[in-house]
VOFIKOL-746464 format. One record per residue (C-alpha): residue number from 1; residue in one letter; x, y, z; chain. Coordinates in Angstrom, 2 decimals. Example, Ala and Ser with C-alpha at 12.3 -4.5 7.8 and 13.67 -1.06 7.14 Angstrom:
tilum k->1 r->a east->12.30 north->-4.50 up->7.80 c->A
tilum k->2 r->s east->13.67 north->-1.06 up->7.14 c->A
***
This chain:
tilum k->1 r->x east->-18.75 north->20.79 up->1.81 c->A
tilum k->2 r->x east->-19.52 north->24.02 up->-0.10 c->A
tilum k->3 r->x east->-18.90 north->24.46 up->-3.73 c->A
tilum k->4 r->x east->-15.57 north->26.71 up->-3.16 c->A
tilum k->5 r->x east->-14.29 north->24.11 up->-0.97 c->A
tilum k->6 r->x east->-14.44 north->21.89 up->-3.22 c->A
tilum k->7 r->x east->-12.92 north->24.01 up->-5.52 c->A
tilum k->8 r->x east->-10.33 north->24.64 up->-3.10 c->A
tilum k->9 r->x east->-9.45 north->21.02 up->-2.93 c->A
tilum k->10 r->x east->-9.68 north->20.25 up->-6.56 c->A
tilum k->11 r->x east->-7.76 north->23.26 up->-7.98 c->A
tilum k->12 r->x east->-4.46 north->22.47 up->-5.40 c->A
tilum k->13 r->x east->-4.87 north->18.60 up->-6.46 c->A
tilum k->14 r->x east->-4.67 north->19.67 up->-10.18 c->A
tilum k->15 r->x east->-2.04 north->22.29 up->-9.77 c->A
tilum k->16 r->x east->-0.39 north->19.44 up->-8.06 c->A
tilum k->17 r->x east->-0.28 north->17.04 up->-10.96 c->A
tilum k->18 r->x east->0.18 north->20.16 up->-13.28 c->A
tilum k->19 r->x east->3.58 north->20.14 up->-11.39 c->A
tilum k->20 r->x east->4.81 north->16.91 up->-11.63 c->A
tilum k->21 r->x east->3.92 north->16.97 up->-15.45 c->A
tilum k->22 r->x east->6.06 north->20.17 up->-15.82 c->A
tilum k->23 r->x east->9.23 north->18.44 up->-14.15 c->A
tilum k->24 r->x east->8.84 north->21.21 up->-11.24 c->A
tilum k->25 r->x east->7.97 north->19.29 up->-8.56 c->A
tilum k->26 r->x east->10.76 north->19.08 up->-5.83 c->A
tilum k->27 r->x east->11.54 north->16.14 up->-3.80 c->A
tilum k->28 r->x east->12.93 north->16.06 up->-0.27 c->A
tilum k->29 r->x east->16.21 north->14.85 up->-1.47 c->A
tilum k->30 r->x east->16.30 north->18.00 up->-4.04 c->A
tilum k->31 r->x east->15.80 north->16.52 up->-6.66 c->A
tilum k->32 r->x east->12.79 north->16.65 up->-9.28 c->A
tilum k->33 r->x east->9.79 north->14.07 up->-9.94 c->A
tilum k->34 r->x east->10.77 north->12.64 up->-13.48 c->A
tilum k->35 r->x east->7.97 north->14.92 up->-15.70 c->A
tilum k->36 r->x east->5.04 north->13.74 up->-17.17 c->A
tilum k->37 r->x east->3.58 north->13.10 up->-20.71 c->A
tilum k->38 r->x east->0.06 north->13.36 up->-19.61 c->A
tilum k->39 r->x east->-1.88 north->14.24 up->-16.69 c->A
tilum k->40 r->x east->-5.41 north->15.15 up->-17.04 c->A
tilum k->41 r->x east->-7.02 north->16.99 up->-14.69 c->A
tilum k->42 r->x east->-9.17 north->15.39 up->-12.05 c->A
tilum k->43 r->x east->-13.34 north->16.19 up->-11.68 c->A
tilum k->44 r->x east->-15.59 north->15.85 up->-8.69 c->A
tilum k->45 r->x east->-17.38 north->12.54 up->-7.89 c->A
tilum k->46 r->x east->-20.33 north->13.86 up->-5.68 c->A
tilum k->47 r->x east->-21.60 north->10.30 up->-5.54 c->A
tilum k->48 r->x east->-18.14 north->9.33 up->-3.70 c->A
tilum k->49 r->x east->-18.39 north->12.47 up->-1.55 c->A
tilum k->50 r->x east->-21.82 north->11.26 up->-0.50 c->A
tilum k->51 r->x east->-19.93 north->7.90 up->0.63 c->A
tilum k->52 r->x east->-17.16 north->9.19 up->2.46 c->A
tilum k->53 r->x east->-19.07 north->11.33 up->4.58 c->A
tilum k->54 r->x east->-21.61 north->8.33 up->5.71 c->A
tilum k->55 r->x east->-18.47 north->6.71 up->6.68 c->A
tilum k->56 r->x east->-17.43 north->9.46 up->8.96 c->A
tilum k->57 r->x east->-20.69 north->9.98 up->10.29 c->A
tilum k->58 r->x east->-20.68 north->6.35 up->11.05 c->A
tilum k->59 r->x east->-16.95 north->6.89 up->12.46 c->A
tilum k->60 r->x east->-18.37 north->9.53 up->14.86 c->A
tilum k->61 r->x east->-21.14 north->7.34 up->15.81 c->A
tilum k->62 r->x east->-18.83 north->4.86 up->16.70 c->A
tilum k->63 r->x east->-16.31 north->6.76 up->18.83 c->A
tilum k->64 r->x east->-14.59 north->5.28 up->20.36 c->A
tilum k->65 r->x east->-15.33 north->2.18 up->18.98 c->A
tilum k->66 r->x east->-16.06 north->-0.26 up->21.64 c->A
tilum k->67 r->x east->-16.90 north->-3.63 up->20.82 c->A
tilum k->68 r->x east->-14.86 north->-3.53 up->17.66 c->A
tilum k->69 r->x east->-17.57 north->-1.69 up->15.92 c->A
tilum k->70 r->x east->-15.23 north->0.46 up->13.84 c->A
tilum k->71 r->x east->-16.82 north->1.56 up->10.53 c->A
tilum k->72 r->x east->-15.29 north->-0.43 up->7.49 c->A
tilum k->73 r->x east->-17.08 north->0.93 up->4.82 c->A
tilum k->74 r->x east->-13.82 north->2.51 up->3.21 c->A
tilum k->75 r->x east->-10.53 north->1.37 up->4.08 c->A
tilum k->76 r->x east->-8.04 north->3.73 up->5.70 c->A
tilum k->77 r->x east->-5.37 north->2.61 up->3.56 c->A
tilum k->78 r->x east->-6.88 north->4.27 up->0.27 c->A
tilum k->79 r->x east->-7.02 north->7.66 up->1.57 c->A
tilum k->80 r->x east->-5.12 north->10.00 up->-0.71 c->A
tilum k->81 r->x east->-5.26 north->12.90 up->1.75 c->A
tilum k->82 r->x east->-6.80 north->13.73 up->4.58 c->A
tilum k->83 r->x east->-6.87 north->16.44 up->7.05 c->A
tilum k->84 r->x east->-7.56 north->16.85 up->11.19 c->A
tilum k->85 r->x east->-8.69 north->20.11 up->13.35 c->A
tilum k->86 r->x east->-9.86 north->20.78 up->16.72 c->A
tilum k->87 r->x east->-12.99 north->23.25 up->17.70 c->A
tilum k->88 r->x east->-12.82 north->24.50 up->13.73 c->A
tilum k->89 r->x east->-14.74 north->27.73 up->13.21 c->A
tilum k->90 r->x east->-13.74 north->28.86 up->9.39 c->A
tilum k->91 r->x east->-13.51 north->25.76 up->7.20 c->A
tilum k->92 r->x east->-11.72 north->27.63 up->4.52 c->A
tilum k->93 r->x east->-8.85 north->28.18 up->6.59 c->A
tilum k->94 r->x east->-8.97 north->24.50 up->8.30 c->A
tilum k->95 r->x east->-8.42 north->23.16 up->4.18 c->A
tilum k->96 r->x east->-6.08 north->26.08 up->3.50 c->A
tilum k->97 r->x east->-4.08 north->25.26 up->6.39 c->A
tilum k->98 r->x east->-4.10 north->21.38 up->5.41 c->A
tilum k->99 r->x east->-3.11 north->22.41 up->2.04 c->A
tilum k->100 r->x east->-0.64 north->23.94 up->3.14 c->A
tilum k->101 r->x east->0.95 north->21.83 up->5.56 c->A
tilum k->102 r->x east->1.07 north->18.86 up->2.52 c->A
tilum k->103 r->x east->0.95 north->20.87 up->-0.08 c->A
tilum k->104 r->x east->2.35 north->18.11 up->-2.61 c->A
tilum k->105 r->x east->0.12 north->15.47 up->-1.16 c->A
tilum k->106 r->x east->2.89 north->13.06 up->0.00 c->A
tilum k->107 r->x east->4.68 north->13.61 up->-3.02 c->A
tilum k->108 r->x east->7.61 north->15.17 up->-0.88 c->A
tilum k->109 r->x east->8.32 north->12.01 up->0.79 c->A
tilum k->110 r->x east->8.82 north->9.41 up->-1.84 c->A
tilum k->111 r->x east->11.97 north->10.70 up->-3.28 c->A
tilum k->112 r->x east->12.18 north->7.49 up->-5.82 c->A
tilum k->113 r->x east->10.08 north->9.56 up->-8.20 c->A
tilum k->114 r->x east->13.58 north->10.94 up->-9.38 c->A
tilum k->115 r->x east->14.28 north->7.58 up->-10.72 c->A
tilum k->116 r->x east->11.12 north->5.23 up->-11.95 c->A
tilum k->117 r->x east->7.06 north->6.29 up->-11.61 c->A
tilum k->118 r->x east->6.44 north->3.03 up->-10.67 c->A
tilum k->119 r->x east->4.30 north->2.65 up->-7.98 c->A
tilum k->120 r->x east->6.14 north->0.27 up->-4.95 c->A
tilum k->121 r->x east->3.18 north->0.15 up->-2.16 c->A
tilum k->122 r->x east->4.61 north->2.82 up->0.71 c->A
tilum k->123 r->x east->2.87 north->6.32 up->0.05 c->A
tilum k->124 r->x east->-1.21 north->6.33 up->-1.45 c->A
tilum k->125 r->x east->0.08 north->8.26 up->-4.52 c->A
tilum k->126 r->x east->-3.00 north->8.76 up->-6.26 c->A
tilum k->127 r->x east->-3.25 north->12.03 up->-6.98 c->A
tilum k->128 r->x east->-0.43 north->11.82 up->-9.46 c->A
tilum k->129 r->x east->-2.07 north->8.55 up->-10.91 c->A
tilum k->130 r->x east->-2.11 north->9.72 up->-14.90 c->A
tilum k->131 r->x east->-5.22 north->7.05 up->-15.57 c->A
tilum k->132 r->x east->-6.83 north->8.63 up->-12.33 c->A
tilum k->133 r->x east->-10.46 north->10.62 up->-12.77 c->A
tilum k->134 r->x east->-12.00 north->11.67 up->-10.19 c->A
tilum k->135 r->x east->-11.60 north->13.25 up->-6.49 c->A
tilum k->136 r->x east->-14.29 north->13.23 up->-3.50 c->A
tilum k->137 r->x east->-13.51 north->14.41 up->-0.39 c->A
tilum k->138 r->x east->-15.80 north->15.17 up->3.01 c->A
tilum k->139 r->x east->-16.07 north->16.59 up->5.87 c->A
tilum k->140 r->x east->-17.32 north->15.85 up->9.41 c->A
tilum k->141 r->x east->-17.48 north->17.33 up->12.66 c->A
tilum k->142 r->x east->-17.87 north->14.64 up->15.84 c->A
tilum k->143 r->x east->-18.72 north->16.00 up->18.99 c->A
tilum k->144 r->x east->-15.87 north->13.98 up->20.80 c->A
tilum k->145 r->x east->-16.21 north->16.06 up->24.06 c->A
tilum k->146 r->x east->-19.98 north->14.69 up->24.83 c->A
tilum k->147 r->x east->-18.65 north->11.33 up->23.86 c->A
tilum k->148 r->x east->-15.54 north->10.95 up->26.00 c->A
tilum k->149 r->x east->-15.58 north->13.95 up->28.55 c->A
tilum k->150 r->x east->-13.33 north->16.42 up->29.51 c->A
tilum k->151 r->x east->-10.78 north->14.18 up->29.33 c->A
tilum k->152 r->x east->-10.43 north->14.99 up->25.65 c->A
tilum k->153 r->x east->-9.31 north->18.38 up->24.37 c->A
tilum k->154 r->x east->-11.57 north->19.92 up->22.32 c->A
tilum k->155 r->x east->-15.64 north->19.92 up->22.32 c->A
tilum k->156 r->x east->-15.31 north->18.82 up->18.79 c->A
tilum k->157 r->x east->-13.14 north->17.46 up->15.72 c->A
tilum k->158 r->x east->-12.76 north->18.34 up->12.29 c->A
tilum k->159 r->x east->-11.65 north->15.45 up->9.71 c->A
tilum k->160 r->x east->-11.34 north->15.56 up->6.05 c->A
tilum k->161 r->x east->-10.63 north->12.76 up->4.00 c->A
tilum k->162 r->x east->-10.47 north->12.51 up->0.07 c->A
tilum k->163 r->x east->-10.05 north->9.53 up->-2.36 c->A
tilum k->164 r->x east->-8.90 north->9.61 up->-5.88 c->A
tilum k->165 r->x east->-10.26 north->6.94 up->-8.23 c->A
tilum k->166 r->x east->-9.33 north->5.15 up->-10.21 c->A
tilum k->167 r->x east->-6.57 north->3.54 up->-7.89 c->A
tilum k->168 r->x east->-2.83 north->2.46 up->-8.95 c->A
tilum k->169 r->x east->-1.79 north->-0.71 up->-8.30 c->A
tilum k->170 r->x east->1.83 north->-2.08 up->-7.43 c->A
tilum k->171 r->x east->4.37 north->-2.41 up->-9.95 c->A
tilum k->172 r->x east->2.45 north->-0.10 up->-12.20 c->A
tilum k->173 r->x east->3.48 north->3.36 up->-13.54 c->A
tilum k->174 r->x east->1.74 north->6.33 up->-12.42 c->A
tilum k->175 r->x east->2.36 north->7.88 up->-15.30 c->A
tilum k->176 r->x east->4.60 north->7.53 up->-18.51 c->A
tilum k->177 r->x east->7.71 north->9.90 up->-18.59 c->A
tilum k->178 r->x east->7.83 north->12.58 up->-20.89 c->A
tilum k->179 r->x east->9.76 north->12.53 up->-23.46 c->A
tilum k->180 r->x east->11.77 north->15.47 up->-22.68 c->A
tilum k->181 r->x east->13.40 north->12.95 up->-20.19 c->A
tilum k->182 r->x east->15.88 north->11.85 up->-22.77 c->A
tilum k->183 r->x east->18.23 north->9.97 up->-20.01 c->A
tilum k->184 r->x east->15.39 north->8.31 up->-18.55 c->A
tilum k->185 r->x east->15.81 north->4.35 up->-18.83 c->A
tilum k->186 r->x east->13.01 north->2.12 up->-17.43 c->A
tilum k->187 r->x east->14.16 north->0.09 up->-14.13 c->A
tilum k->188 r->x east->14.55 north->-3.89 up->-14.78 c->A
tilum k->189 r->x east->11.56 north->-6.22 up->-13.25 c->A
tilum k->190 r->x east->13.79 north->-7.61 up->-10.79 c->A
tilum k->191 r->x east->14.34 north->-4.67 up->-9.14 c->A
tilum k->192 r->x east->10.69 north->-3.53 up->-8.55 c->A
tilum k->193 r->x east->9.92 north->-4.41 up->-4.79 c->A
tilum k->194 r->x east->7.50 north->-3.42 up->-2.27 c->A
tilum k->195 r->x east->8.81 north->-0.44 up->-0.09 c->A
tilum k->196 r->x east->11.17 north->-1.13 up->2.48 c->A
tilum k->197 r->x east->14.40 north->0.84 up->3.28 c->A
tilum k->198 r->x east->15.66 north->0.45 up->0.18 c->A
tilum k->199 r->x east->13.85 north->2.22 up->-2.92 c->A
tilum k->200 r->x east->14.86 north->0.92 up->-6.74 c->A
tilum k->201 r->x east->18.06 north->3.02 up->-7.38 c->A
tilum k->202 r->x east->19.25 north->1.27 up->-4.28 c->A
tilum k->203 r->x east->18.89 north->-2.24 up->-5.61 c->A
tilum k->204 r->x east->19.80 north->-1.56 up->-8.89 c->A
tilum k->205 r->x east->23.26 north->-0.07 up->-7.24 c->A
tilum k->206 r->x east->23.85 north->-3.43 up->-5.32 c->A
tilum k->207 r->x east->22.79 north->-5.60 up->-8.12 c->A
tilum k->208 r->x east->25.29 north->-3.87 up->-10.64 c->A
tilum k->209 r->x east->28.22 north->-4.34 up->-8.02 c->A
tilum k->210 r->x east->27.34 north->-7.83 up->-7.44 c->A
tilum k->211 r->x east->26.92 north->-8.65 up->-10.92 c->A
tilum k->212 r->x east->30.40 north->-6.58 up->-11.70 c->A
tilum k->213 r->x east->32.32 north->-9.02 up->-9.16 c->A
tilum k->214 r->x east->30.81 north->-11.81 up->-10.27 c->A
tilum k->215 r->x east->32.06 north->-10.91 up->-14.24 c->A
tilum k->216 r->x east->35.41 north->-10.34 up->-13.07 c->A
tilum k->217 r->x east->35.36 north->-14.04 up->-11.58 c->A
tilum k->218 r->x east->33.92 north->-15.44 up->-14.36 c->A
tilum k->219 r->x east->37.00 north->-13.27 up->-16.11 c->A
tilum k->220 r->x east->39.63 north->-14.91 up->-13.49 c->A
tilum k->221 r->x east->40.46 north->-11.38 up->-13.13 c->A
tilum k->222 r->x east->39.02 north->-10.30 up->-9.55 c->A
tilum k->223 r->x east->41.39 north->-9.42 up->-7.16 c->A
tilum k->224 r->x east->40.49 north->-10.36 up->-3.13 c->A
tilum k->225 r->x east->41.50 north->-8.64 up->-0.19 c->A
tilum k->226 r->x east->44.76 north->-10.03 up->0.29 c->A
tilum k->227 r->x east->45.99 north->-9.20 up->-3.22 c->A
tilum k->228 r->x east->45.19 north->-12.88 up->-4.81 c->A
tilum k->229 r->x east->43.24 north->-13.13 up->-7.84 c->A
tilum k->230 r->x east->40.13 north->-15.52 up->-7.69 c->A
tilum k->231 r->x east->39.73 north->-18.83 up->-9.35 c->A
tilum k->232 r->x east->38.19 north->-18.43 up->-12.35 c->A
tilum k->233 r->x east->34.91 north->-19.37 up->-12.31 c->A
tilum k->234 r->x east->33.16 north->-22.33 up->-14.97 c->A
tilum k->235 r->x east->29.42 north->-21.16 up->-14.22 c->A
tilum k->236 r->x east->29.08 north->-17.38 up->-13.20 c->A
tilum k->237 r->x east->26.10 north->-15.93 up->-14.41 c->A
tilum k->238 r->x east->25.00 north->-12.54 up->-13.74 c->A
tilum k->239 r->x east->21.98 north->-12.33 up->-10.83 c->A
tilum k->240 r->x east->18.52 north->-11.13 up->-12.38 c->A
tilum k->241 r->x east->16.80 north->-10.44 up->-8.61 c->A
tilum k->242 r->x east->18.07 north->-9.13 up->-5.61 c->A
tilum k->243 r->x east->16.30 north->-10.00 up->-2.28 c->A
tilum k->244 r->x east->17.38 north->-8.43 up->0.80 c->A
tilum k->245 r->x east->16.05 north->-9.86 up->4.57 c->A
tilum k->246 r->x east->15.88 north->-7.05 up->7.41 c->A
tilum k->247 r->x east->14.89 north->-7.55 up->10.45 c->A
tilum k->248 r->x east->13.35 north->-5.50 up->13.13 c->A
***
């Protein structure tokens, strides 16, 4: 990595979080990220850098990892962005074009930040982690084509990763809301759940018509289906957690 990409990298990251702290960053349902009251910028760790690109040298090495002798140095799972090319020639364009093609850095997909900042477990949302400090990213080229033939497509791959530290953990906030969200009102504990199909405005919808029928029988004023009221109930307390089985 060269000092302008690295600059590269860290000036769309910050511009990114800049965003979201401005209220301007658009979600895939069209609706805005709830803004931020702080979000410092990020700085390069070169120490990290140094760390990540052992592990994809030792990734390359590796390929394609017979024996179960994948590298585990870093885990997959904390990558805040990455980035993959075939037969790459100008590495400025290669990150451009990453950039680019994510330009939010997965902020696009989880559409929940319209409702709560809280972090649920689905996307790595670093980047817009307020308490976050630091970015490292690498880069490696593997000469797949000696390794697997010309069965493969290319005489060589291009992969980028980057990792933000410090890391947000589940149930956490990744940043307070500003104050200029006036109508912002934090979700309830018993509605913050690991990712699934539903996201927290969904459970808070079912738990407030659950816990609205359940009033009205406690009332003796719910009306079923074939135009009878309900018993009234002794003991009807409203629920305070929603669980919801799926299957497959």
């Amino acid at each position: 990595m060269t000092p302008l990409l690295r600059q590269k990298i860290l000036d769309a990251m910050n511009n990114a979080r800049q965003t979201v702290k401005n209220g301007q960053m658009l979600l895939s349902e069209g609706e805005y990220a709830l803004p931020a009251a702080e979000m410092p910028d990020l700085v390069w760790n070169c120490e990290k850098e140094e760390e990540i690109h052992e592990f994809l040298q030792d990734y390359c090495e590796a390929y394609p990892f017979m024996n179960g002798n994948f590298p585990t140095q870093i885990n997959m799972l904390d990558l805040s962005w990455n980035h993959f090319g075939l037969d790459v020639s100008d590495y400025d364009t290669f990150i451009q074009d990453g950039i680019s093609i994510n330009p939010t850095f997965n902020m696009f997909q989880p559409y929940f930040m319209a409702r709560s900042p809280i972090f649920t477990g689905s996307f790595r949302l670093d980047v817009y982690y307020s308490k976050a400090e630091t970015l490292a990213c690498a880069m490696y080229d593997c000469d797949v084509g000696n390794k697997v033939g010309n069965g493969y497509p290319a005489n060589f791959t291009t992969q980028i990763m980057c990792i933000v530290d410090p890391k947000v953990q589940f149930g956490e906030e990744l940043y307070q809301v500003a104050s200029s969200a006036t109508d912002y009102i934090p979700p309830t504990e018993d509605v913050i759940c690991r990712d699934s199909f539903l996201m927290i405005e969904h459970r808070e919808m079912f738990m407030k018509k659950i816990n609205e029928i359940r009033s009205k029988i406690a009332e003796g004023s719910y009306v079923l289906e074939n135009g009878n009221t309900a018993l009234k109930a002794l003991n009807m307390s409203n629920l305070v957690r929603l669980i919801i089985l799926t299957t497959k």
